[in-house]
N, C-alpha and C positions, 0 to 999 in steps of 0.2 A: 540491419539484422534484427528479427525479433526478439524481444526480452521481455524479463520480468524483474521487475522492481521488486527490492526488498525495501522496507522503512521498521526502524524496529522504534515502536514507541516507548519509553518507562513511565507511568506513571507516578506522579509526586502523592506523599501521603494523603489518602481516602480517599483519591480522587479517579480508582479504577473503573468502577462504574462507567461514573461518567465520561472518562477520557473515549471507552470501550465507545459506547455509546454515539461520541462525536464524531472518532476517527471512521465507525462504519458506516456513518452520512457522508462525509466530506469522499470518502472510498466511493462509493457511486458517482461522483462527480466526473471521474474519469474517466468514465463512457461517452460523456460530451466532448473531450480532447484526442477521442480516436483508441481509447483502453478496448482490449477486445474482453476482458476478464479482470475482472479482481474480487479481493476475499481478505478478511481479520479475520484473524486467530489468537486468543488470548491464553497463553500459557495457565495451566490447571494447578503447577508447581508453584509460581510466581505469577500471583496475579494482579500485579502491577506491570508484569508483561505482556506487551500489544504489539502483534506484526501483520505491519497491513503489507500485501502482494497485488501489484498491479500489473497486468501485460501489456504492452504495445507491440506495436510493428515497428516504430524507430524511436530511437531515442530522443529527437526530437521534441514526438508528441508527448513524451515524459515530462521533459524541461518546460513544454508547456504546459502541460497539465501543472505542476511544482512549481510553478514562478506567477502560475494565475494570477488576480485579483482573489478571488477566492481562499485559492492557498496559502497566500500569504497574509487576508483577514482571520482566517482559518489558523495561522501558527500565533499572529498577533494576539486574539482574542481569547487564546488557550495556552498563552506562553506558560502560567502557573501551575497547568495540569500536567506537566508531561519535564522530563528532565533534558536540558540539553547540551550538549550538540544534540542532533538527530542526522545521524550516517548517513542515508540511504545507501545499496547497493545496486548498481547495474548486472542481473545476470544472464550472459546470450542463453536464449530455449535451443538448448540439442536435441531435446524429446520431451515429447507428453503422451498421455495416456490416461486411461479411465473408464470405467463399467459403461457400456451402450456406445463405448465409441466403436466407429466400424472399422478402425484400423487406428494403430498408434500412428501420430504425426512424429517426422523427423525435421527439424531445421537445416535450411540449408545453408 
């Protein structure tokens, strides 16, 4: 079943910039692992807060994309910038929508 990943980053002191910054590179990466969409959004309140959203079609290509070589030079080489654990969440797509779509999708 379709989904979207949540990953919620914190950044460690002064280091929002640049976590923002990494995590929306390493975000594109998961178009090569089968992502059909993903997006960071950095809280305007707390801005040490980073939430990257990625979609797939299974969970799978999740675990692959998250278990990469990449992603986990990616969590190695940035362990200092970011607090952890780091959660992720799985959550199944019921619906989406958005300006110029020709009709709302539903999941099945």
């Amino acid at each position: 079943m379709a989904g979207v990943v949540h990953i919620p980053w914190y950044a460690t002191g002064f280091r929002g910039d640049a976590l923002a910054e990494a995590v929306a590179e390493i975000a594109a990466l998961a178009l090569r692992f089968g992502a059909t969409d993903y997006e960071v959004v950095r809280s305007r309140d707390d801005r040490y807060r980073i939430l990257q959203m990625v979609a797939f079609q299974s969970k799978l290509e999740w675990e692959r994309y998250w278990n990469s070589p990449e992603l986990v030079d990616f969590r190695v080489k940035h362990s200092s910038w970011y607090q952890v654990p780091v959660l992720y969440v799985w959550h199944d797509r019921v619906a989406r929508g958005g300006l110029g779509a020709a009709a709302p999708s539903r999941a099945a």
